[in-house]
N, CA, C and O atoms as a printed pandas DataFrame, in Angstrom:
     atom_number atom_name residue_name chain_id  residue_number  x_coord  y_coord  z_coord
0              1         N          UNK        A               1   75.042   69.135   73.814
1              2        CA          UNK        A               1   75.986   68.088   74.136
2              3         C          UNK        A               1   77.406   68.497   73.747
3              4         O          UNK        A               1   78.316   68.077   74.462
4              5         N          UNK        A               2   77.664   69.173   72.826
5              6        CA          UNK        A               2   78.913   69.448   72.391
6              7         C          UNK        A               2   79.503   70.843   73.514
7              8         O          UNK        A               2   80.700   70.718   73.772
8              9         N          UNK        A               3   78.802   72.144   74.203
9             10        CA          UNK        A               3   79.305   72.429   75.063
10            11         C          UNK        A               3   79.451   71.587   76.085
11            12         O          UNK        A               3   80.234   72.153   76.846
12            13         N          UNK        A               4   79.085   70.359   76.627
13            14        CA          UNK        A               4   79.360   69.634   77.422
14            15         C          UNK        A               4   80.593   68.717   77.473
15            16         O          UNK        A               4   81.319   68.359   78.400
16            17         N          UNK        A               5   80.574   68.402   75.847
17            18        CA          UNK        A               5   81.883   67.565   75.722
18            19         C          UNK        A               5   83.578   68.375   75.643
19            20         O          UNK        A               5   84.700   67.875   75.723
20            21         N          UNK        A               6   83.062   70.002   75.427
21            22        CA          UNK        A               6   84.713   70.804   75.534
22            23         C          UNK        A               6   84.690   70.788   77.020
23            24         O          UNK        A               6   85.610   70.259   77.643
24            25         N          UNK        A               7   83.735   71.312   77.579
25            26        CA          UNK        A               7   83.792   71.174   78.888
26            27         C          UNK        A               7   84.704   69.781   79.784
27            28         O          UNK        A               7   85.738   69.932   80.434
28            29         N          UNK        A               8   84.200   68.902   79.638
29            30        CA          UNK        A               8   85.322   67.497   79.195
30            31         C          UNK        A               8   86.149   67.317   78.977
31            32         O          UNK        A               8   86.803   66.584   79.717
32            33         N          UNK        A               9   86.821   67.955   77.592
33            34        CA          UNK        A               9   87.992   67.975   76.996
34            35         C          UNK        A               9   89.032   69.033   77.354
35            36         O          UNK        A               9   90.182   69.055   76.915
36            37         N          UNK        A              10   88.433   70.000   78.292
37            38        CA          UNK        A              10   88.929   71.366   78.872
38            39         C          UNK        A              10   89.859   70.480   80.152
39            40         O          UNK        A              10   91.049   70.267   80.380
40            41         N          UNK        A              11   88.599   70.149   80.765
41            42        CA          UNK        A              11   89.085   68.912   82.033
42            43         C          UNK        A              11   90.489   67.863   81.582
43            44         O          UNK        A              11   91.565   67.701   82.157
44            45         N          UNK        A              12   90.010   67.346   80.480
45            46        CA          UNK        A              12   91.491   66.179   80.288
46            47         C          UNK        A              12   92.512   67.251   79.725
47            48         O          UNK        A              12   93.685   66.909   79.874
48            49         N          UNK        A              13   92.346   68.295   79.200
49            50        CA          UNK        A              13   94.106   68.822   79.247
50            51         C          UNK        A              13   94.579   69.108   80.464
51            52         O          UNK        A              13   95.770   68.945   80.731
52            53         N          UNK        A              14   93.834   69.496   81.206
53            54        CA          UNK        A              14   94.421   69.669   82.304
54            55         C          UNK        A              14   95.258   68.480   83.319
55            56         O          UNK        A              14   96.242   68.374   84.051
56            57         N          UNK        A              15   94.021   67.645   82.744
57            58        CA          UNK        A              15   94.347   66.490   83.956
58            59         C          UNK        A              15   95.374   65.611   82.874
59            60         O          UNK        A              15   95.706   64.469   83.192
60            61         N          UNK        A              16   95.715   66.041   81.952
61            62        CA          UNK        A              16   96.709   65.297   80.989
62            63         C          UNK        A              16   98.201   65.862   81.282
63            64         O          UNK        A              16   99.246   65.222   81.165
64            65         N          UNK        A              17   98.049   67.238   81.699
65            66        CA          UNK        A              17   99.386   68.156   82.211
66            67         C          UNK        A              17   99.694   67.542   83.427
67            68         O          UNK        A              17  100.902   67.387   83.604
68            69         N          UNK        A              18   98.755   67.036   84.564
69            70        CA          UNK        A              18   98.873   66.606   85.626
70            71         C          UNK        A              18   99.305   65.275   85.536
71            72         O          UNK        A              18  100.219   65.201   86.356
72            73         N          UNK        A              19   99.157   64.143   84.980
73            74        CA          UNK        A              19   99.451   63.117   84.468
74            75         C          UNK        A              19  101.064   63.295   84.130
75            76         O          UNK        A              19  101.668   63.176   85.197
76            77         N          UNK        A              20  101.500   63.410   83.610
77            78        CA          UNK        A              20  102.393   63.811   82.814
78            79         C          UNK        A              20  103.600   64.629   83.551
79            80         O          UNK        A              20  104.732   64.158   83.665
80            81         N          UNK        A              21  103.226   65.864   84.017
81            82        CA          UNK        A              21  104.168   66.321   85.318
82            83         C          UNK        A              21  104.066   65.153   86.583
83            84         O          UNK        A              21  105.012   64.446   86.927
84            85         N          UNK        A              22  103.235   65.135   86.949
85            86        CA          UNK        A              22  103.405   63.963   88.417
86            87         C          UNK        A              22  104.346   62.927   87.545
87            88         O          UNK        A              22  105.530   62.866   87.876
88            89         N          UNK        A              23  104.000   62.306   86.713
89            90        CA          UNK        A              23  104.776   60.928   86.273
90            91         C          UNK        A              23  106.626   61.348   85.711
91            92         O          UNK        A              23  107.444   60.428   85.710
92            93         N          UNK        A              24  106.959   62.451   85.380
93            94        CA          UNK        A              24  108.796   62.627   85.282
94            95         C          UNK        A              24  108.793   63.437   86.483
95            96         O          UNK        A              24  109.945   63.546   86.902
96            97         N          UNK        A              25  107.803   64.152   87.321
97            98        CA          UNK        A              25  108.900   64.190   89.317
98            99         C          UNK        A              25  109.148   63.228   89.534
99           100         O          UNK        A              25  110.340   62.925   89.564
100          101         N          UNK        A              26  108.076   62.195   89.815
101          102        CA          UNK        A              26  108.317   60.690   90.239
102          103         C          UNK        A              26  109.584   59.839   89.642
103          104         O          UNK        A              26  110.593   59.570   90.294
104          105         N          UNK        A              27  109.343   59.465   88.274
105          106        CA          UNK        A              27  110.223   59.022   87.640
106          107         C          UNK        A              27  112.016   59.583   88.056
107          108         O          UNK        A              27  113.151   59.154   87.851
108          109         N          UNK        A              28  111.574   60.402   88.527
109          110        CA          UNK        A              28  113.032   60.684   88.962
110          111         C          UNK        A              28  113.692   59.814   90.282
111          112         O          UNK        A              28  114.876   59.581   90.527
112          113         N          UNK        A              29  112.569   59.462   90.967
113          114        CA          UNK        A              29  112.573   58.901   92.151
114          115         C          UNK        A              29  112.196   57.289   91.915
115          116         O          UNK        A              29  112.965   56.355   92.144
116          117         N          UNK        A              30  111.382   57.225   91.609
117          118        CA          UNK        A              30  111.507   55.543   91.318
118          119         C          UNK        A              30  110.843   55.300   89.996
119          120         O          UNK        A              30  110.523   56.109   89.125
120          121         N          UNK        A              31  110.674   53.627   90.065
121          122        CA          UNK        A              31  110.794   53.091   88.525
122          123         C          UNK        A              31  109.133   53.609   87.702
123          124         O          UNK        A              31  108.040   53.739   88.253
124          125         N          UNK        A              32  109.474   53.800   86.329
125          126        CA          UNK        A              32  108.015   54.088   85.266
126          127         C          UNK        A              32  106.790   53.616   85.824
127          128         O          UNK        A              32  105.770   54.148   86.259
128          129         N          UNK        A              33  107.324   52.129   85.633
129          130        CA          UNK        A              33  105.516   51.380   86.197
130          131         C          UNK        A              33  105.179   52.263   87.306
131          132         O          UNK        A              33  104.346   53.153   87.137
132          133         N          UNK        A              34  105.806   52.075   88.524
133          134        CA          UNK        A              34  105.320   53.173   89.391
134          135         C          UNK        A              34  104.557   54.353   89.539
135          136         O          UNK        A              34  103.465   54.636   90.033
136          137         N          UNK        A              35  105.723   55.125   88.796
137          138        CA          UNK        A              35  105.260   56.643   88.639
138          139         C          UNK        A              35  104.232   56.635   87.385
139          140         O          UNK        A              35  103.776   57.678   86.917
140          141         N          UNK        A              36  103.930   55.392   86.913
141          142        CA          UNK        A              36  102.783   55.927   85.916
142          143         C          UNK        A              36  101.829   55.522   86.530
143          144         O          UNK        A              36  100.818   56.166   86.252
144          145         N          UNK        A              37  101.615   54.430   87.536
145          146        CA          UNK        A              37  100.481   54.278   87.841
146          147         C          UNK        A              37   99.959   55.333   89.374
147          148         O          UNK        A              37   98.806   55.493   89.774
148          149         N          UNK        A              38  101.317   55.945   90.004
149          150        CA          UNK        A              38  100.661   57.052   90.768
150          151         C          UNK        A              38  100.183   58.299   90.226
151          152         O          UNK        A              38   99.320   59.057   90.669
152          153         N          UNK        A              39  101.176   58.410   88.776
153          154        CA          UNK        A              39  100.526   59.615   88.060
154          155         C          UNK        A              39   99.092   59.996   87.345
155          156         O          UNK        A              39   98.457   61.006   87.045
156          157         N          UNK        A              40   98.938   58.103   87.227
157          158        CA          UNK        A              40   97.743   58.016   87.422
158          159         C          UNK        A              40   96.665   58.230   87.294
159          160         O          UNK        A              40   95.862   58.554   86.419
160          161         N          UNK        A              41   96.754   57.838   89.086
161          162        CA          UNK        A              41   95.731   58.077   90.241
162          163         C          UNK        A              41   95.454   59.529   90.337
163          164         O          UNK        A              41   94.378   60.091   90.128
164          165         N          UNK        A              42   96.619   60.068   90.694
165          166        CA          UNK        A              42   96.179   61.366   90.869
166          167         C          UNK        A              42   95.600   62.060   89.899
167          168         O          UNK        A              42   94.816   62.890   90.359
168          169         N          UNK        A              43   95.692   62.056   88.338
169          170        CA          UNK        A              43   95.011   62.602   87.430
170          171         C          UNK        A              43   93.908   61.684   87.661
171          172         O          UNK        A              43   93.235   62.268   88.511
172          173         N          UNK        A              44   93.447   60.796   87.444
173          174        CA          UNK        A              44   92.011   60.449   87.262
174          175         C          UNK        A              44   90.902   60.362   88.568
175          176         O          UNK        A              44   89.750   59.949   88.695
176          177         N          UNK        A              45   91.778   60.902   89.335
177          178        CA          UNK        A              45   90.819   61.688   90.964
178          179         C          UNK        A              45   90.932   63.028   90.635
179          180         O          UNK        A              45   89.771   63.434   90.613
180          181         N          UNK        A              46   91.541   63.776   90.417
181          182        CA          UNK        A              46   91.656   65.428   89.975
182          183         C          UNK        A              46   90.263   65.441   88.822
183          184         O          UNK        A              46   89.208   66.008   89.106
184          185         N          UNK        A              47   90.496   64.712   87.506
185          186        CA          UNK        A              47   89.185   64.550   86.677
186          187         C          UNK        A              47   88.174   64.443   87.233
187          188         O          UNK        A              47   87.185   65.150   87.042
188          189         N          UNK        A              48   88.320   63.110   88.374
189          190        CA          UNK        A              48   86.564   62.499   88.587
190          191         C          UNK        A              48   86.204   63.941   89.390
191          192         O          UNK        A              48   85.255   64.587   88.945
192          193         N          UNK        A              49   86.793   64.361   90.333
193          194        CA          UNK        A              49   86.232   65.408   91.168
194          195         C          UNK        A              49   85.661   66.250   90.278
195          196         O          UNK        A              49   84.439   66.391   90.302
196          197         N          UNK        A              50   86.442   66.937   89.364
197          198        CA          UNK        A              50   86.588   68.105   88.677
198          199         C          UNK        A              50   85.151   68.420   87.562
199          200         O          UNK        A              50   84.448   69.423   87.433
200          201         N          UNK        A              51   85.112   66.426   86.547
201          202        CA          UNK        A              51   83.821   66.545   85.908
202          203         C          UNK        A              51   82.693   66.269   86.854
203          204         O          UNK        A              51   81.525   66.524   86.562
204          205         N          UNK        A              52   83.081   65.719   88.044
205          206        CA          UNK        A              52   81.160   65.562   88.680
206          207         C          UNK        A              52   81.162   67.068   88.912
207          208         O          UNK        A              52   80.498   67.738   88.120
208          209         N          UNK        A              53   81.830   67.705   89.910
209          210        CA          UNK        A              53   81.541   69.800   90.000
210          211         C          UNK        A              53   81.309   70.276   88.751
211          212         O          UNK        A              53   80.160   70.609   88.460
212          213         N          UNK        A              54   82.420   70.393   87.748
213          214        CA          UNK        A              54   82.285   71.313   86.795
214          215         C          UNK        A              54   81.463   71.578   85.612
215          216         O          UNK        A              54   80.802   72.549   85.243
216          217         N          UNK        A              55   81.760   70.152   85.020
217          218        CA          UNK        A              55   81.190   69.550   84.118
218          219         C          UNK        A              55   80.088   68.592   84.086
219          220         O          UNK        A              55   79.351   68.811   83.124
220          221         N          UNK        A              56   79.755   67.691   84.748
221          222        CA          UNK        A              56   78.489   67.156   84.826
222          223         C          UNK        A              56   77.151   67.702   85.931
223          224         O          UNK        A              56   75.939   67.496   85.976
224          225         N          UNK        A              57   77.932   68.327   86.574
225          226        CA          UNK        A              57   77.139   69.281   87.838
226          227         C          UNK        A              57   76.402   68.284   88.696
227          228         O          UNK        A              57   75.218   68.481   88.969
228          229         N          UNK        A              58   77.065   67.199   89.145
229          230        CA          UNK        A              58   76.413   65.834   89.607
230          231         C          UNK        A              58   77.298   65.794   90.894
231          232         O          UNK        A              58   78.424   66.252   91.087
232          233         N          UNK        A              59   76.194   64.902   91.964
233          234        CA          UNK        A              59   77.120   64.177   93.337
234          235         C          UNK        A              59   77.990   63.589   93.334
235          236         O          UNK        A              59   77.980   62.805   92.384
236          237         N          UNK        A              60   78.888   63.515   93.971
237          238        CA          UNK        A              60   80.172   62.672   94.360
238          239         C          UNK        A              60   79.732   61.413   94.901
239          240         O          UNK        A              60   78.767   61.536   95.655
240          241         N          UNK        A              61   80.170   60.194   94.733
241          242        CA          UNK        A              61   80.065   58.900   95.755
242          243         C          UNK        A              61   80.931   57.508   95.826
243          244         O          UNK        A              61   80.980   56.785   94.831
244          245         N          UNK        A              62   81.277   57.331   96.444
245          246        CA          UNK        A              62   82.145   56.548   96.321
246          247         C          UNK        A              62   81.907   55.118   95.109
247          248         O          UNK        A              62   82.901   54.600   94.599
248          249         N          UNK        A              63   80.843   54.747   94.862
249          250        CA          UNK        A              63   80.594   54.283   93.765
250          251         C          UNK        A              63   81.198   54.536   92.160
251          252         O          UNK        A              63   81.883   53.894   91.363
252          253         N          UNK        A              64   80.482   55.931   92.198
253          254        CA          UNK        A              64   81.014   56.307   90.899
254          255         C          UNK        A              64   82.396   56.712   90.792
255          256         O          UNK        A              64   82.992   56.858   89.726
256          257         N          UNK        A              65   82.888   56.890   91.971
257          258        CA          UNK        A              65   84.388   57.166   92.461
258          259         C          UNK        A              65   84.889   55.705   91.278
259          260         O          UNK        A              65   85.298   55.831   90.124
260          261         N          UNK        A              66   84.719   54.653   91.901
261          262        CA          UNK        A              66   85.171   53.153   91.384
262          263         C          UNK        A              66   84.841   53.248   89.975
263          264         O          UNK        A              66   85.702   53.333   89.099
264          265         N          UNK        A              67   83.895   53.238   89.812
265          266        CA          UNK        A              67   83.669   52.778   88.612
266          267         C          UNK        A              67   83.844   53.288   87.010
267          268         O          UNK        A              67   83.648   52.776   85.908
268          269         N          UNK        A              68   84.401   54.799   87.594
269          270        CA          UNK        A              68   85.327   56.003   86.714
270          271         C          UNK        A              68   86.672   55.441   86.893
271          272         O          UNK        A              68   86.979   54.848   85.859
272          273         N          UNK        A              69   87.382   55.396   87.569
273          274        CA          UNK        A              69   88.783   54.803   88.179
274          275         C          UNK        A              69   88.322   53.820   87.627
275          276         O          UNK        A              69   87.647   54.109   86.639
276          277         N          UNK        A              70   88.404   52.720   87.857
277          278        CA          UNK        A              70   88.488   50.899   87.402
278          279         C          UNK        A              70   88.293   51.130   85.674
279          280         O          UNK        A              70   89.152   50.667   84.924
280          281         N          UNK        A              71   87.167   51.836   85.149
281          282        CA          UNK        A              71   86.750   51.858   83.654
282          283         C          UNK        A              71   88.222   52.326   83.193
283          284         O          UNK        A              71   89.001   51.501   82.716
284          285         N          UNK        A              72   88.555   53.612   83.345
285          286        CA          UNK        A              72   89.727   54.107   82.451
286          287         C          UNK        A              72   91.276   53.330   83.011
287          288         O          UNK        A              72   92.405   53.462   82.540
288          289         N          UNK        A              73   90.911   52.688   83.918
289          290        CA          UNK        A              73   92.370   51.852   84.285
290          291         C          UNK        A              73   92.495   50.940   83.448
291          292         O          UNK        A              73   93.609   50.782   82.948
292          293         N          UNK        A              74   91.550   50.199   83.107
293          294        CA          UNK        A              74   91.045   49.220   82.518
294          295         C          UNK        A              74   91.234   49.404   80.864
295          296         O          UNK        A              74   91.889   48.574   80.234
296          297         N          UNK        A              75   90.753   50.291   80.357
297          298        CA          UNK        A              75   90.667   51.092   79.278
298          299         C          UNK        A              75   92.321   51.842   78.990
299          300         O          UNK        A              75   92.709   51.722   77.829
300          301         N          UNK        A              76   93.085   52.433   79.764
301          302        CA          UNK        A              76   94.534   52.394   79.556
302          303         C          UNK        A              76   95.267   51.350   79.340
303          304         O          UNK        A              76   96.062   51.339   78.400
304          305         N          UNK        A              77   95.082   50.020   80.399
305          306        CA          UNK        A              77   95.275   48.970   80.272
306          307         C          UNK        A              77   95.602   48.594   78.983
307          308         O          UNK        A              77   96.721   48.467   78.487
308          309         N          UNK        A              78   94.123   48.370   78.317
309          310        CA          UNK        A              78   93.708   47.367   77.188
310          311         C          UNK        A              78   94.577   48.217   76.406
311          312         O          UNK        A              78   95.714   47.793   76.196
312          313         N          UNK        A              79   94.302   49.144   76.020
313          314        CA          UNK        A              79   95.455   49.811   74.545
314          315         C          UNK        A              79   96.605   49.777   74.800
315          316         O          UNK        A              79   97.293   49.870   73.784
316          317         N          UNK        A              80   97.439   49.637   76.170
317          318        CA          UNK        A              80   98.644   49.603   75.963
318          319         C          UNK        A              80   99.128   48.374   75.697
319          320         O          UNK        A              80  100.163   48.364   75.031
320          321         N          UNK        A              81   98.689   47.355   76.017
321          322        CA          UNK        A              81   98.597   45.763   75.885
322          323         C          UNK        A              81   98.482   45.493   74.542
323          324         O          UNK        A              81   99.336   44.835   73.946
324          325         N          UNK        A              82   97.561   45.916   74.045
325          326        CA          UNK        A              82   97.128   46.535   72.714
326          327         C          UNK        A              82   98.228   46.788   71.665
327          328         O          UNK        A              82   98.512   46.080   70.699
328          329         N          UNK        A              83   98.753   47.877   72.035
329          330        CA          UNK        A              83   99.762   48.302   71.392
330          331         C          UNK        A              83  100.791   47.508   71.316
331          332         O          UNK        A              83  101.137   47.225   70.170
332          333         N          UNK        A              84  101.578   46.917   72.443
333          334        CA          UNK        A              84  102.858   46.684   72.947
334          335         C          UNK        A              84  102.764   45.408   71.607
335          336         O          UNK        A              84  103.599   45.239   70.718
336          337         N          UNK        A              85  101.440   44.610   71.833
337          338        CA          UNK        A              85  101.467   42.953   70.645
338          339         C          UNK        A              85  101.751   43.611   69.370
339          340         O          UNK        A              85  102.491   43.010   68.591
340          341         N          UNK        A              86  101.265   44.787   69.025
341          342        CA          UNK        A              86  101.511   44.886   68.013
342          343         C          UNK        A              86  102.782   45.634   67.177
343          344         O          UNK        A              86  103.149   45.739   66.007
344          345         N          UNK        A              87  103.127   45.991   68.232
345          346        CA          UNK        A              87  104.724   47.075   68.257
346          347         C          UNK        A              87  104.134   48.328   68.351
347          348         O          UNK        A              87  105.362   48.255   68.402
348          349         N          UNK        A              88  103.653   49.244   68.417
349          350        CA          UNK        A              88  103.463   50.515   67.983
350          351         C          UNK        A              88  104.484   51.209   68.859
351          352         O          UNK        A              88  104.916   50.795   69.935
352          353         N          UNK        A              89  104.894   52.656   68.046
353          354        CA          UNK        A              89  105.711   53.474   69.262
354          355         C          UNK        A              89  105.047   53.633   70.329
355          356         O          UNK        A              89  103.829   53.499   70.213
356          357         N          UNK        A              90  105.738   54.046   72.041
357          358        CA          UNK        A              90  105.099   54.539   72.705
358          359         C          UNK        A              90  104.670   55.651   72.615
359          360         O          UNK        A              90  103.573   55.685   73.172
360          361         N          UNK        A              91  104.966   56.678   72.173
361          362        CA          UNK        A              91  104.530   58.119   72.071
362          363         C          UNK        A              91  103.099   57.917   71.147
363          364         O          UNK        A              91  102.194   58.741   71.280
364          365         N          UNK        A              92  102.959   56.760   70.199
365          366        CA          UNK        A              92  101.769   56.837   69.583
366          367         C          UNK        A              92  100.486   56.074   70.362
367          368         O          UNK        A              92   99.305   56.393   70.226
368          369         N          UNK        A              93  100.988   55.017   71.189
369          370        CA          UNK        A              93  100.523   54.589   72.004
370          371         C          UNK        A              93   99.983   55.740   73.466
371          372         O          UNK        A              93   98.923   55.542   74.059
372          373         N          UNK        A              94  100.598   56.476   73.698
373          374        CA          UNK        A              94  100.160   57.851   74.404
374          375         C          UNK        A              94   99.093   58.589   73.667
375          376         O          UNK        A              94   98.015   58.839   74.207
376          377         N          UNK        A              95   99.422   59.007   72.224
377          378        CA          UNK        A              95   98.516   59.447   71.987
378          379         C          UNK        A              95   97.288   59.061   71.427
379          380         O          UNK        A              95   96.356   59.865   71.409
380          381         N          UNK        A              96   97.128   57.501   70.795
381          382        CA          UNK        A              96   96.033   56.594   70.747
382          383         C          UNK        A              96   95.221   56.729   72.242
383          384         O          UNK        A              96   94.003   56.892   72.183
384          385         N          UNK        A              97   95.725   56.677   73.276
385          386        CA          UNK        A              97   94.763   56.456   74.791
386          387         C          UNK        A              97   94.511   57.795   75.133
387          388         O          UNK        A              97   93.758   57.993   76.087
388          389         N          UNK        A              98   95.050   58.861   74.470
389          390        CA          UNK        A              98   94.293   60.395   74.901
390          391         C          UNK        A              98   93.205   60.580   73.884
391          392         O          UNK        A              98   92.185   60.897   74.496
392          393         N          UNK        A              99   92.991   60.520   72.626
393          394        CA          UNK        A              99   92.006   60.304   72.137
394          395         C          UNK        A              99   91.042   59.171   72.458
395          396         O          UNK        A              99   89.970   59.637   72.844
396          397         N          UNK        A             100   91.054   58.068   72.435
397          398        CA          UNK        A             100   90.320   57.062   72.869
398          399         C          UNK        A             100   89.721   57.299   73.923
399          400         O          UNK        A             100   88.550   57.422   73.563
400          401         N          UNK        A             101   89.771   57.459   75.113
401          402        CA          UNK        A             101   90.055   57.890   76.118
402          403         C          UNK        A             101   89.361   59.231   76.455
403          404         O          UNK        A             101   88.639   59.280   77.450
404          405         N          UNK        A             102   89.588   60.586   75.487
405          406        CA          UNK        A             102   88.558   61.750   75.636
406          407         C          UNK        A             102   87.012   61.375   75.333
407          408         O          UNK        A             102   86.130   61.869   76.034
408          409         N          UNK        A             103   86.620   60.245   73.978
409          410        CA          UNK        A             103   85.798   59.876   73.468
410          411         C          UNK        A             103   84.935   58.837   74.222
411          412         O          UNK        A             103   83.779   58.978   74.622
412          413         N          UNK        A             104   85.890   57.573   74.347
413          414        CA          UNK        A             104   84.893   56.886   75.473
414          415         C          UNK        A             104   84.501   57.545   76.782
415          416         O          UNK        A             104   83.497   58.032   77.301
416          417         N          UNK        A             105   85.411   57.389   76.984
417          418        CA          UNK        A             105   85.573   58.293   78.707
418          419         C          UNK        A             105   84.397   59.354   78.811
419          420         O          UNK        A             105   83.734   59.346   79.848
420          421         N          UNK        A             106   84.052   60.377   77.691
421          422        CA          UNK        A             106   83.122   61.481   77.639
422          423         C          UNK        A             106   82.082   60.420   77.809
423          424         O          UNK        A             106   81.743   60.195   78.971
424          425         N          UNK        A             107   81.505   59.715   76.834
425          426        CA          UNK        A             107   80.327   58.708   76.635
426          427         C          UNK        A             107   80.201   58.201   77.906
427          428         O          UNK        A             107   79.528   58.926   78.639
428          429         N          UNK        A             108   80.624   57.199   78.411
429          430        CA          UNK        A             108   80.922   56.322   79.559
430          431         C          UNK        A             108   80.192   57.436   81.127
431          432         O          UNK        A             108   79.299   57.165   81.929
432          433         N          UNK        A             109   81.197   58.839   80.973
433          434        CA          UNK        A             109   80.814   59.646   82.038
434          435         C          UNK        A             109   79.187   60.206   81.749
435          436         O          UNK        A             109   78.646   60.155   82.854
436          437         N          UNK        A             110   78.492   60.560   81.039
437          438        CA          UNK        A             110   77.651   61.126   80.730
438          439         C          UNK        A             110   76.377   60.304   80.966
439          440         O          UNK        A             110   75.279   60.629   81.417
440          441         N          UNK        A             111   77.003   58.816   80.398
441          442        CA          UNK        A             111   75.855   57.988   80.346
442          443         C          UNK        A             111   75.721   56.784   81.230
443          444         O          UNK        A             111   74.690   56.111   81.194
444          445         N          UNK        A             112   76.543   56.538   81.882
445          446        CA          UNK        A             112   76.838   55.810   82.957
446          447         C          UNK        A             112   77.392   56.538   84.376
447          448         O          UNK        A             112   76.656   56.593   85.362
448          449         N          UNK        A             113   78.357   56.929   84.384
449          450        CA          UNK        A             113   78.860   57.839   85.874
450          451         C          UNK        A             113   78.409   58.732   86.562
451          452         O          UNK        A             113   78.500   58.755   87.789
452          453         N          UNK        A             114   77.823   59.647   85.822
453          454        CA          UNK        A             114   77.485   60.496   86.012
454          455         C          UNK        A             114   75.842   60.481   85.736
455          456         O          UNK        A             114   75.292   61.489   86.179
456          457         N          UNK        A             115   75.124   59.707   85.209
457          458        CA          UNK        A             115   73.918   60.088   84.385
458          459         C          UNK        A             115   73.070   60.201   85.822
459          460         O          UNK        A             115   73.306   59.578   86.857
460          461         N          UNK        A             116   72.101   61.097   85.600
461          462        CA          UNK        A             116   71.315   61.323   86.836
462          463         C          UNK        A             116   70.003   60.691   86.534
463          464         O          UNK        A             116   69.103   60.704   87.374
C-alpha cells in the first residue's frame, strides 16, 4: 500500500504544479475565483485520468469521473470555508488542503473510486 500511495503523491505534485501554473496564466486574464476554479478542473481531470492509468491501473467512467471531481471540490470547499471563519493565512490554508487532500483523496480513491 505504501508503493501505491507515492505513486499518488508522485501524481499530486504534478497535478499541484498544474494547478498552480494554470491558476497565475489565468489570473492574469480574469478574476481568482475564476482562475481557481478552472485551474481546478484541469488539475483534478489530469489526476483522475492519470491515477485510474498509472496508479490504480483501473477503467475510466464517467461515474467515477463525478464522483472524484464533486468529492475533492467539495473537500477544497469545506477547508477553505473552514479556514476563512477562522482567519487562517491563505498560504496555510493552501497548504492545509494539499495535505488533507493527498490523505483523504488517497483513501477515498483506493477505496471508493477506484476500488475494483
Amino acid at each position: 500500500m505504501f508503493k501505491l500511495f507515492l505513486k499518488y503523491a508522485s501524481v499530486g505534485v504534478i497535478n499541484t504544479l498544474i494547478h498552480w501554473t494554470s491558476f497565475f496564466i489565468l489570473n492574469e486574464f480574469i478574476s481568482q475565483g475564476l482562475s481557481n476554479v478552472i485551474a481546478f478542473s484541469i488539475a483534478v481531470t489530469f489526476s483522475f485520468f492519470i491515477n485510474s492509468k498509472f496508479t490504480f491501473k483501473s477503467n475510466v467512467s464517467l461515474y467515477r469521473y463525478l464522483i472524484y471531481v464533486i468529492f475533492l471540490g467539495v473537500l477544497a470547499y469545506v477547508i477553505g470555508e473552514i479556514a476563512e471563519n477562522i482567519a487562517v493565512n491563505p498560504f496555510m490554508t493552501l497548504l492545509s488542503f494539499s495535505l488533507v487532500s493527498l490523505i483523504i483523496g488517497f483513501l477515498y480513491s483506493k477505496y471508493i473510486v477506484f476500488k475494483e
